[in-house]
C-alpha positions in Angstrom: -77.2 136.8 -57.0 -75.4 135.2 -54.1 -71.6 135.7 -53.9 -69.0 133.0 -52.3 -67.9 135.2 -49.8 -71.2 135.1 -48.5 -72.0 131.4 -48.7 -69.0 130.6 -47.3 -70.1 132.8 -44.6 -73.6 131.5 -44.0 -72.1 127.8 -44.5 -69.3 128.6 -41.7 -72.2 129.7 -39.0 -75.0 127.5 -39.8 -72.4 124.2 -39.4 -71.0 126.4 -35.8 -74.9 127.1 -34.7 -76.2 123.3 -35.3 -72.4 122.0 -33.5 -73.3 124.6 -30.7 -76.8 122.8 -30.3 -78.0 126.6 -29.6 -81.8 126.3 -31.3 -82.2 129.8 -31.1 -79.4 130.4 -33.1 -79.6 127.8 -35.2 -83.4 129.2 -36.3 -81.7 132.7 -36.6 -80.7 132.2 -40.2 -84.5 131.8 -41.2 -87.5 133.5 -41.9 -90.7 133.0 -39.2 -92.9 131.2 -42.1 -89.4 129.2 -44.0 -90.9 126.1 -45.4 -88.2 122.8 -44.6 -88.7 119.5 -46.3 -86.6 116.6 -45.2 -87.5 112.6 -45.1 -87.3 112.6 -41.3 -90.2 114.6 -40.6 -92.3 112.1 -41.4 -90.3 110.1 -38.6 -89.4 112.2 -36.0 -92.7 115.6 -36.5 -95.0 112.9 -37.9 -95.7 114.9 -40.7 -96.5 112.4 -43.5 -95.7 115.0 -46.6 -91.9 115.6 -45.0 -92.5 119.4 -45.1 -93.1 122.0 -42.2 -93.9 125.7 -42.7 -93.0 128.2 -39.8 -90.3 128.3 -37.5 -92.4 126.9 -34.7 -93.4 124.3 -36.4 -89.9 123.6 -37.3 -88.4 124.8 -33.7 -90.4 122.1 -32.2 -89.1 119.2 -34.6 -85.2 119.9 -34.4 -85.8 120.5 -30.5 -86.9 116.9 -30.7 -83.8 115.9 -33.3 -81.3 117.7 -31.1 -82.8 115.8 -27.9 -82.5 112.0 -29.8 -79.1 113.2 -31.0 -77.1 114.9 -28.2 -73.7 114.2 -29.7 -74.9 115.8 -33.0 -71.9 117.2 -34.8 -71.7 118.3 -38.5 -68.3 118.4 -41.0 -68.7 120.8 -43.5 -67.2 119.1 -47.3 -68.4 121.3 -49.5 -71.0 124.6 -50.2 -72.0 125.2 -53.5 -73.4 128.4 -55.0 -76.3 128.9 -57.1 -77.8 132.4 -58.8 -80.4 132.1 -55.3 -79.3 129.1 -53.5 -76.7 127.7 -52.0 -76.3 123.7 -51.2 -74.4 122.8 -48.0 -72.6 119.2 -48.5 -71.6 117.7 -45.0 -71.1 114.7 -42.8 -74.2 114.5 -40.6 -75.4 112.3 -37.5 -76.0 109.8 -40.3 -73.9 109.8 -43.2 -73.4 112.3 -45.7 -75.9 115.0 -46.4 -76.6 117.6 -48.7 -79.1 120.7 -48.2 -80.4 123.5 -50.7 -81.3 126.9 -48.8 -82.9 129.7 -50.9 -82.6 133.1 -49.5 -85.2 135.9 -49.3 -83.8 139.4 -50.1 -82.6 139.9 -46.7 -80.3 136.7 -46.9 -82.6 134.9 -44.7 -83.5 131.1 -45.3 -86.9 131.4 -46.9 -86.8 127.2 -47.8 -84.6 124.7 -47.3 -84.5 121.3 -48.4 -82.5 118.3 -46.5 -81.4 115.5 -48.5 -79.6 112.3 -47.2 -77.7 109.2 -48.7 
């Protein structure tokens, strides 16, 4: 079970690590084979299905996000906490987003899933 304390934690960094454009340690909150699904693989990784397994699969497409977005800046609204999720509600590049992470028992990202208005 997943406490407040520590999603507000995990919420806290992961909006200071994507603001600090740091891809390192941005990637440090998962695991090396995380699976992340989001509707803008299939634009920007040209993976039709939207999902990528493995942080260098995954490296290599926000490395491409961060370099057509340099002024990339995220407002946390909201995190929301589930038994093993948490869902991170914020103002992205693009308008309001919303993104589930599920945690392996180390607290890691194991999945994450992006969703967008």
């Amino acid at each position: 079970m997943l406490s407040k304390d520590f999603a507000d934690h995990f919420a806290a960094e992961w909006i200071d690590a994507w603001n600090s454009h740091d891809l390192d340690r941005i990637l440090s909150h998962y695991t090396d084979d995380f699976e992340m699904s989001s509707p803008y693989i299939a634009q920007i990784a040209g993976e039709l299905s939207g999902i990528l397994k493995g942080k260098e699969s995954v490296r290599a497409y926000w490395a491409k996000a961060l370099q057509l977005n340099p002024t990339l800046h995220f407002e946390l609204v909201s995190t929301l906490v589930g038994a093993e999720s948490i869902t991170l509600y914020y103002q992205g590049a693009r308008g309001m987003a919303a993104e589930v992470f599920f945690f392996d028992p180390s607290h890691r990202v194991s999945k994450a899933c992006a969703h967008y208005m």
